[in-house]
C-alpha positions in Angstrom: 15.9 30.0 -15.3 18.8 32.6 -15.4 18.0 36.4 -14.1 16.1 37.8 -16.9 16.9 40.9 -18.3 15.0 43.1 -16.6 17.0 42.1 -13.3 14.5 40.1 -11.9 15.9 37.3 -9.3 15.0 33.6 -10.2 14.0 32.4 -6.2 13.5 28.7 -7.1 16.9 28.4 -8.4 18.5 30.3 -5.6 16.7 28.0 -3.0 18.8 25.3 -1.3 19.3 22.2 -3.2 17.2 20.3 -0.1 14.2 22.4 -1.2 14.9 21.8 -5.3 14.7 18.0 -4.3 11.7 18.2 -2.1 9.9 19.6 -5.1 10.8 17.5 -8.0 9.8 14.3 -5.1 6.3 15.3 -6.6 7.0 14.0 -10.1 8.4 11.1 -12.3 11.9 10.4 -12.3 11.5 10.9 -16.1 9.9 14.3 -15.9 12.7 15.4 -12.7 15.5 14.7 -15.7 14.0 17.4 -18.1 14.5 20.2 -15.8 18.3 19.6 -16.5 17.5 21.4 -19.6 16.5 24.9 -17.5 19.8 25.9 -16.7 23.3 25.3 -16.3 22.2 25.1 -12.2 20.0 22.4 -12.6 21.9 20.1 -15.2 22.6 17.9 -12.5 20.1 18.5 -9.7 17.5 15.8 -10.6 20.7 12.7 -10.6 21.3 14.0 -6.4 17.7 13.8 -5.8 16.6 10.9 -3.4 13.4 10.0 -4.8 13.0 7.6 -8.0 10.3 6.7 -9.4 9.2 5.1 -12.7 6.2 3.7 -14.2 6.7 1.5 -17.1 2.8 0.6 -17.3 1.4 1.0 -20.1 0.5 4.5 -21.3 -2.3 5.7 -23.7 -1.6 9.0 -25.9 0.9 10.5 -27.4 3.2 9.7 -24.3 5.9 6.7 -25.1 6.3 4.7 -22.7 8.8 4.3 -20.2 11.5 1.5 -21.1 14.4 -0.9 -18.7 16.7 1.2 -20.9 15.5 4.1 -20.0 16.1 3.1 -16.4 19.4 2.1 -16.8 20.3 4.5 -18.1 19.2 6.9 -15.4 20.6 4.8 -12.8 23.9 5.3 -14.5 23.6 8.3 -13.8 22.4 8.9 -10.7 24.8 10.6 -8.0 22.9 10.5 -4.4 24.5 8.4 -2.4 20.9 7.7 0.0 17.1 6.5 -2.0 15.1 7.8 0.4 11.8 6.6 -1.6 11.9 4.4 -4.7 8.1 3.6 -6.8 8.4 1.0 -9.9 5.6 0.2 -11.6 5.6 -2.7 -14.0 4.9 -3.8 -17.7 4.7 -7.2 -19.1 8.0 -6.4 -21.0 10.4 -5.8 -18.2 12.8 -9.2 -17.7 12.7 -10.1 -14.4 16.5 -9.8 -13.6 16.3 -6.2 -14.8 13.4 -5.7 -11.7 16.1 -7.2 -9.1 18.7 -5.1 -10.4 17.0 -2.3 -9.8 15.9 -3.0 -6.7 19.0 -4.5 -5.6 20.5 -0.8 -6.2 17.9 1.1 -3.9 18.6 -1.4 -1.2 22.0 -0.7 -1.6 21.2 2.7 -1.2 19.2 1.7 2.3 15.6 3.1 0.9 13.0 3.7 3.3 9.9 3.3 1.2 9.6 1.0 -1.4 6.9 0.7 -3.5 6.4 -2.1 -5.9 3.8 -2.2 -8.4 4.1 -5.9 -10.3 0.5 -5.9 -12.0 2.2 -6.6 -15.1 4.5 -10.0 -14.0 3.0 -13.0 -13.0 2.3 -13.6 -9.2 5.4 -15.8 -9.1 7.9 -13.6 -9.8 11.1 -14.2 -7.6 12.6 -11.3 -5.8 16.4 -11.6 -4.2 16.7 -12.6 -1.1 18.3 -9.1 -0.4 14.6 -7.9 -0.4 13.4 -10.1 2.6 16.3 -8.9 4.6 15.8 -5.1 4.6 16.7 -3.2 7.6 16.5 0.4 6.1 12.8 -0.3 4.9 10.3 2.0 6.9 7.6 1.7 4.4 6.5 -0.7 2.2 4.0 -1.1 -0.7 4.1 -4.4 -3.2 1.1 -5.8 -5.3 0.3 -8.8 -7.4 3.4 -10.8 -5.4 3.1 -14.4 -4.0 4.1 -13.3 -0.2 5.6 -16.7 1.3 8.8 -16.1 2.5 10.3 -15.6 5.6 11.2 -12.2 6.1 13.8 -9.8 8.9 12.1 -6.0 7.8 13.4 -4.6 11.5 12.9 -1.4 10.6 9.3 -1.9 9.1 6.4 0.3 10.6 3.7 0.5 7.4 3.0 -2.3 5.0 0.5 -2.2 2.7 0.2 -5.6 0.5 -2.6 -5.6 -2.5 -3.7 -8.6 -4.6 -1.1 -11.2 -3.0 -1.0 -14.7 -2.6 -0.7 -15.4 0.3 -0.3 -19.0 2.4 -0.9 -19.9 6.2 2.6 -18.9 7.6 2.5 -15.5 5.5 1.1 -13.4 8.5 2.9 -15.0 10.9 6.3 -14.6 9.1 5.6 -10.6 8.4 4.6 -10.4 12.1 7.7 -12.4 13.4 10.4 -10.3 11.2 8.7 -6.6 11.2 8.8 -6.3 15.0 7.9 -2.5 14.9 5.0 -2.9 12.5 2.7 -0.7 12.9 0.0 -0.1 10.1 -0.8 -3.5 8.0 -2.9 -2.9 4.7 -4.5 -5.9 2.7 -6.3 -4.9 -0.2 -8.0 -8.1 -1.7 -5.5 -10.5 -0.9 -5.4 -14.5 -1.8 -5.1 -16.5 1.5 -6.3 -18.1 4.1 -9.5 -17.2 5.9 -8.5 -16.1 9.7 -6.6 -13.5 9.9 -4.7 -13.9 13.3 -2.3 -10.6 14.9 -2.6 -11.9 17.9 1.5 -12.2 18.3 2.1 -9.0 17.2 2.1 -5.9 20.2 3.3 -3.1 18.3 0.2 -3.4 15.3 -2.3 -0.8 16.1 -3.9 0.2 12.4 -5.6 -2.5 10.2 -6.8 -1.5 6.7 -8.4 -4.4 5.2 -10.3 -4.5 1.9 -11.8 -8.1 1.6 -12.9 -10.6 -1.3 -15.5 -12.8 -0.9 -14.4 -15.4 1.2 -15.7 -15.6 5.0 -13.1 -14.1 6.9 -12.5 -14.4 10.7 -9.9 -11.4 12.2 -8.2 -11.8 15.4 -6.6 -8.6 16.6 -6.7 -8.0 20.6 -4.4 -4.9 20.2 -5.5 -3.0 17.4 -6.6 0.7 18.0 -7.6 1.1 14.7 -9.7 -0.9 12.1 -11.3 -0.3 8.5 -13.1 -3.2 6.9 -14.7 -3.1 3.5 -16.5 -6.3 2.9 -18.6 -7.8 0.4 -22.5 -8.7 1.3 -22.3 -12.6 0.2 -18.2 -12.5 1.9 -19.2 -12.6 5.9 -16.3 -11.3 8.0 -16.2 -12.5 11.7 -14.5 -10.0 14.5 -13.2 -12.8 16.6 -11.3 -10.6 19.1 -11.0 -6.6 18.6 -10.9 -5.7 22.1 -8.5 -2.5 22.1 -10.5 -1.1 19.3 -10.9 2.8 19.8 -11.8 3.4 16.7 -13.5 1.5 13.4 -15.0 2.1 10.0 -17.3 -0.2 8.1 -18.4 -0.4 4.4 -20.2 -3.1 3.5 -20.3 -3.4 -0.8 -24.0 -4.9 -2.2 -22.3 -7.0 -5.1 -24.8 -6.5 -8.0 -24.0 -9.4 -10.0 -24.1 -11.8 -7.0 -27.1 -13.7 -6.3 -29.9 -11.9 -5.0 -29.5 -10.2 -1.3 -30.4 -12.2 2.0 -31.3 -9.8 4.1 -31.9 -11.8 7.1 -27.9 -13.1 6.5 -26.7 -9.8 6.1 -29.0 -8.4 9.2 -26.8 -11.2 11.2 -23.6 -10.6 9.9 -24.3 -6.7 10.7 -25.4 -7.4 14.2 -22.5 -9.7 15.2 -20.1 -6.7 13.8 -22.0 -4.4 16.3 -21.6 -6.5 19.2 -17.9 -6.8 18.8 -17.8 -3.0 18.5 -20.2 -1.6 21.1 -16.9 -0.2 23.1 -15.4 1.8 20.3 -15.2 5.6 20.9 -15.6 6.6 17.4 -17.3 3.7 14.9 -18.2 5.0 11.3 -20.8 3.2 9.0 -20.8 3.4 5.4 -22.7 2.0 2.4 -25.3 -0.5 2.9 -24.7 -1.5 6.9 -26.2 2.0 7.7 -29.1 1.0 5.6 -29.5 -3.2 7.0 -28.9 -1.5 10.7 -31.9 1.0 10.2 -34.0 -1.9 8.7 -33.1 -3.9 11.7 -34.8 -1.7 13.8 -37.6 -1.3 11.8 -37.8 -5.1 11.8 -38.0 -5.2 15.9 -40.8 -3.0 15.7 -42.7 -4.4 13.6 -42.2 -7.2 15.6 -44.2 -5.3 18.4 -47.1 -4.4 16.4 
């Protein structure tokens, strides 16, 4: 990465080290250590760079995959003083003391997003209560976690939680200790079956992604709502009353037993009635099609 010969100016080295880290933020940690190998200017640009990330999932190829040693070692090394943005994905072969360490040393570091990706542990994994008490996090992604504790995130405006466990006070704890929450993502989540944000003022954006269990959601000050719901899983909008804007996707599960039309027809039309003072509602998958065969239905009726 030196001038060449023919005098030529290497720009990306010459750019300020800000820029340098901004562009290896786009790639694995693992991949951000090579470029050390460029130039005597870079040898030690990737170790000052606030972003980590590392994915110790399994990888098919001629890739070998990412090891704790390997992270250790790398943390070792590493120089930046601030983790802005921290990603660890997860293997079946990474100890669990080793996972708190780690993230133990980003907290220390006062990361803003943290995003933890535990599809290889089992739901029960422990994480130190260092975690739970997080003012620095802004942004926060963790899947296949048992979500029960209590929790002080004051800093926390986007959570997104994907295949949790989660109990009756779940909700209410992330509500109570993220009092600047803003965006809540549950993507086919474990838990109880009324989903209540009633307490919380400062949620406007609910990305939901249901299993198929009936689900009642009570949200009076959301702005903002995307459901995807199963045909045979009905989903009840209790109380959506702020809603300006909504999307809908209904999924037609082809190994569940065969449709009910006139179910789904009434599960669609409920849905419509709580939404008839949106300014923008969006329709997707099969409730465009039941909503069109409702109509054709109540003429029919006519005839």
């Amino acid at each position: 990465m030196d001038s060449s010969v023919d005098g030529t100016v290497d720009i990306i080295s010459s750019m300020p080290q800000e820029i340098l880290h901004h562009i290896l933020s786009f790639i694995p940690t693992q991949f951000a250590i090579r470029t050390s190998a460029l130039s005597r200017g870079w040898r030690h640009i990737w170790c000052h760079t606030p972003f980590l990330d590392f994915d110790c999932s399994y990888i098919h190829g001629h890739r070998r995959q990412l090891t704790a040693r390997d992270i250790n070692q790398t943390i070792r090394s590493y120089r930046s003083p601030k983790v802005t943005s921290f990603h660890l994905s997860m293997s079946r072969n990474i100890r669990e003391h080793e996972i708190n360490s780690w993230i133990e040393f980003v907290l220390s570091r006062n990361v803003e997003k943290l995003s933890l990706v535990l599809d290889g542990l089992p739901n029960d994994h422990v994480l130190e209560k260092i975690f739970f008490l997080s003012s620095s996090l802004t942004q926060l992604c963790i899947r296949n976690f048992d979500m029960i504790a209590v929790v002080s995130w004051k800093s926390l405006r986007n959570l997104t939680l994907g295949e949790c466990n989660l109990n009756d006070e779940s909700i209410p704890n992330i509500l109570s200790g993220s009092p600047v929450l803003e965006t809540l993502e549950l993507d086919y989540c474990r838990g109880p079956q009324r989903l209540d944000l009633s307490k919380s003022r400062s949620l406007r954006r609910l990305v939901i992604y249901l299993r198929k269990e009936p689900t009642e959601i009570v949200a009076p000050h959301l702005h903002y709502l995307s459901l995807e719901s199963f045909n045979d899983g009905p989903c009840t909008l209790v109380d959506v009353s702020s809603l300006a804007e909504a999307r809908i996707h209904i999924v037609v599960d082809n190994y569940s037993p065969p449709l009910n039309l006139n179910f789904l027809q009434t599960m669609v039309l409920k849905l419509l009635a709580k939404l008839q003072n949106v300014k923008r509602l969006t329709f997707t998958g099969t409730v465009l099609q039941v909503y069109f065969l409702t109509i054709l239905i109540a003429l029919s009726s006519y005839n």
